[in-house]
N, C-alpha and C positions, 0 to 999 in steps of 0.2 A: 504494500500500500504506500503509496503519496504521506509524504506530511501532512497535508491539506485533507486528502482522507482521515487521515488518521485521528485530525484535531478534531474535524466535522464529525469524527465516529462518538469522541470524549465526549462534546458537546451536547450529542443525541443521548446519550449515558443516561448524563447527569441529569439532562430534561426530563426522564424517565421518572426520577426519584422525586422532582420539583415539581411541583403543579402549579402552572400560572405565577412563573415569573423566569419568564424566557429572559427579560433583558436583566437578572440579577446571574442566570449561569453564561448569558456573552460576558459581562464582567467577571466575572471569577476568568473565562479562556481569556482575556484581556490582559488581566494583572498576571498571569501566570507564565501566557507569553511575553510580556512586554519584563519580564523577569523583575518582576516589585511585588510590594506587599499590598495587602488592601484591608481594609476598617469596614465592615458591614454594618450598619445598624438599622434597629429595629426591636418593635416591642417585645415580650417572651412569648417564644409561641408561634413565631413568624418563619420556624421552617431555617434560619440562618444556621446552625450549627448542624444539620442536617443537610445544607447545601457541600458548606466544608467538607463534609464527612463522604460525601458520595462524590463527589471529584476525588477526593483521596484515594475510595476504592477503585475508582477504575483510572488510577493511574498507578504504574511500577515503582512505587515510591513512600519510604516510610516516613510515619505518620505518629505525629504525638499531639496531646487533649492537654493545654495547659490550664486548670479552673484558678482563674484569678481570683481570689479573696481576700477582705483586709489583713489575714493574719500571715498569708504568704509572703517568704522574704526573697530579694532576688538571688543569692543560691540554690532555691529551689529550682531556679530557672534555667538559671545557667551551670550550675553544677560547683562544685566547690576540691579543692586537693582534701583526699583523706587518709587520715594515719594507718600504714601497713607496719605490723613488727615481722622482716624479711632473714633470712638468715645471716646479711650483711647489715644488720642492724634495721632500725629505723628507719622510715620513707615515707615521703606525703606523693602521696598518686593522684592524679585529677582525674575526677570520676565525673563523666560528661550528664548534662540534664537534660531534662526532654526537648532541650531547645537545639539539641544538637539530632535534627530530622532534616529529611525534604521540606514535608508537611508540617507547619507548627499552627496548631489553633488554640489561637489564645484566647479562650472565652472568657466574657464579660473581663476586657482588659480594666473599665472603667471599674470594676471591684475593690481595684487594691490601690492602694497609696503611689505617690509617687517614686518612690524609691524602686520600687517593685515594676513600672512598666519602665522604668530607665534602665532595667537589666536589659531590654529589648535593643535598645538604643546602634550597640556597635554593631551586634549582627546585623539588625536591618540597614543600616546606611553601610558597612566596610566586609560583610560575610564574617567576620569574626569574631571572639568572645575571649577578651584576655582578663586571666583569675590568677592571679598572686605574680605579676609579670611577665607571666607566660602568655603567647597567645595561642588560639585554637580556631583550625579554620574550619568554614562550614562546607558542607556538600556543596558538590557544584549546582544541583538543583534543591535551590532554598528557597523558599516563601513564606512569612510568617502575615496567617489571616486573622484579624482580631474583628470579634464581633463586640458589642457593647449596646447596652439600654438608651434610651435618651436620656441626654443631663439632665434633664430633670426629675427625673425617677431619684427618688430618695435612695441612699446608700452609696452615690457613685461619687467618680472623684473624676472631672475633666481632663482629659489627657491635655498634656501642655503644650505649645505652637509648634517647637521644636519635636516633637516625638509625630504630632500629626502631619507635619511638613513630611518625614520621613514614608508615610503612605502613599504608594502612587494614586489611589483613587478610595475615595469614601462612597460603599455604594450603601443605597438606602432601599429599605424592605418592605412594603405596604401589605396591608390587606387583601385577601385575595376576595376576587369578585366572588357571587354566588355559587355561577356552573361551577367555577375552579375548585371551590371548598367542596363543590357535593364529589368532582373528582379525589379529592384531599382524601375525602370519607371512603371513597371506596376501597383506594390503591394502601392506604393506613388495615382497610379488615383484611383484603385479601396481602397482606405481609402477615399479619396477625396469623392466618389459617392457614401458611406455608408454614409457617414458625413450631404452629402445633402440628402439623403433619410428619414433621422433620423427616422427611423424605431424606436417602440417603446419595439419592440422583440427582440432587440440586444442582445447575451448572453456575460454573466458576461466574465472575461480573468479567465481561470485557476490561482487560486492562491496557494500557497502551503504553508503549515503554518511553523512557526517558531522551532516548535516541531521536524518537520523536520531535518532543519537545524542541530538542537543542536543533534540530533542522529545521524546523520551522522557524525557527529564531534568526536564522542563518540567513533563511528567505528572505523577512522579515527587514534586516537588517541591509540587507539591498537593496528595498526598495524606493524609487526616485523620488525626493523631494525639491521642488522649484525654489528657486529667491524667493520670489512672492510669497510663497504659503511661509517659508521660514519667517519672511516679515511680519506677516498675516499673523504668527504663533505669537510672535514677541510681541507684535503691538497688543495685541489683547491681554498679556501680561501685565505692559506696562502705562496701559486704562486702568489700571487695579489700584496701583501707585499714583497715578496721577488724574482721577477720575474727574476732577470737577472742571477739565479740558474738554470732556467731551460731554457730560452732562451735569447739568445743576444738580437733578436729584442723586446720582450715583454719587457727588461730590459730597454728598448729606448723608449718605447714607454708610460708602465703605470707610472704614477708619484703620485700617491694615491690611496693607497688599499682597499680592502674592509673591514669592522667591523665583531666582531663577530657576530653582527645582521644577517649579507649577509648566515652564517653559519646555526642561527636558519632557516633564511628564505628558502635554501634549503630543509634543514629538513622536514620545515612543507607542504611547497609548494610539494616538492616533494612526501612527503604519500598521500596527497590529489590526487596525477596525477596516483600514484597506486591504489591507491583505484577505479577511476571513471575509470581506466581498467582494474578493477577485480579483482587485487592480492592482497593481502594480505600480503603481503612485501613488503619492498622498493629495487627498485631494481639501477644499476647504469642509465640506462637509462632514467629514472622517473628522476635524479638529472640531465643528461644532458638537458633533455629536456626543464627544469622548468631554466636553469640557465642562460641563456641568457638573461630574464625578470628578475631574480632577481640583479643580476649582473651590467644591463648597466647604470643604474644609479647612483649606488655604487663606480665607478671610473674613475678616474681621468686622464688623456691623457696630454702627456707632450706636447709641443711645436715640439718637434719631432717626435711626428707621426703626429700630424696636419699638419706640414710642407710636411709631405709623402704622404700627400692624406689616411691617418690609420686612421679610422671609429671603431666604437665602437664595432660596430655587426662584425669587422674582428679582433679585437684584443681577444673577450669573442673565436670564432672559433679558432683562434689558442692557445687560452690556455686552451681549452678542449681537443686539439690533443698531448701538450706535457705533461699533467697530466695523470700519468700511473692509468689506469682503475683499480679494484681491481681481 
């Protein structure tokens, strides 16, 4: 098979297990290709840690559950040296944590204190995790997916600018419509009555190997980008920064722009979104489309649009209409 088969076969997987929310598993193949991590949120209950979970399974690649809670420390995460008594005496050995996977799902990261989601920090932006001055490198195929409640859900602790910068995309989880949920209902009893049947003929989940991945990347990675759309990226980055050039209200409203981070992440996120429809260019659409996930985590909302009732997902909509397309 193709890369491109191969991706398309993942994607079919995973849609299998998801009911009604197609555009939440193209984001999971997005981040995964575009080789970043991603921030899911959504209330409990919304299917999010079950998305993680069934990408995981059918791809060749292991897979660790990290439940973030207040009383977790970050050794638990990344692992800490422990005392062996050897025959040449005494030794501290580093015994790696569940952060040291392909797969890392860090549920409800927004659980535990800061100390505790800054364990995250160097993997996610450098692939490594240095404990007592050593350092320790991760798999070549690494992505850490953190899900979280909304902030305002009692018991949580806002990830900080810096840690969210670090996300290539924050993707958000809604309700699912009626038909979807009465699907929800069915494909939940018929697992239930495979589960009790426990047939001993079960076949394995399609998995797809990691070889994959890295060639589809490859593809990915070739694909043409013009002057214009490269322009096209940056100016809409730097509308974020300097907002009250192109509108009065945007100028009211954003109060922290976005990095040049938000600029790679366009970039990559967006060849990824051409590629999985075909082209072989980046086109501006592929950058609208991709930017609202890269975007809404990236900034910052003064006191004055919260006061107007100005939402994040109305503020990324109106400065994709006054950014002149190329």
């Amino acid at each position: 098979m193709s890369s491109r088969a191969d991706i398309e076969a993942l994607e079919a997987a995973i849609g299998e297990s998801i009911i009604g929310q197609a555009a939440v598993v193209r984001r999971l193949v997005i981040g995964l290709l575009a080789n970043g991590n991603l921030l899911i949120e959504g209330l409990p209950g919304l299917a999010k840690t079950r998305a993680i979970k069934a990408m995981a399974r059918h791809l060749e690649a292991d897979f660790s559950r990290i439940q973030f809670t207040p009383d977790l420390l970050p050794s638990d995460v990344t692992g800490s040296d422990v005392y062996h008594q050897s025959e040449d005496g005494p030794v501290f050995r580093f015994s790696p944590g569940p952060l040291f996977a392909n797969l890392v799902l860090a549920d409800e990261i927004n659980r535990a204190p800061a100390k505790v989601q800054s364990a995250l920090l160097e993997a996610m932006e450098e692939r490594q995790v240095t404990v007592s001055g050593k350092t320790h490198p991760m798999p070549d195929l690494f992505m850490v997916l953190a899900t979280q409640n909304p902030i305002e859900q009692e018991g949580t602790y806002p990830l900080p600018e810096a840690q969210l910068d670090r996300f290539i995309m924050k993707v958000l989880i809604d309700y699912p419509s009626v038909d979807d949920e009465v699907e929800v209902i069915r494909l939940v009893r018929s697992e239930e009555q495979a589960a009790q049947e426990k047939s001993g003929h079960s076949t394995a989940p399609v998995q797809i190997a990691q070889s994959a991945i890295f060639a589809a990347r490859r593809e990915i990675a070739a694909l043409h980008v013009a002057e214009p759309v490269e322009r096209y990226m940056a100016e809409l980055i730097d509308a974020t920064r300097s907002p009250q050039r192109l509108s009065e209200d945007l100028g009211r409203w954003i109060e922290l722009g976005a990095s040049p981070r938000a600029s790679l992440a366009l970039d990559r996120c967006g060849r990824v979104h051409a590629w999985l429809n075909g082209r072989d260019y980046l086109d501006p659409q592929d950058v609208q489309a991709v930017a609202p996930d890269v975007l809404r985590h990236r900034l910052g909302l003064s006191f004055a649009a919260q006061g107007e009732g100005i939402n994040m997902e109305a503020v990324i909509e109106q400065l994709l209409a006054v950014v002149a397309l190329p």
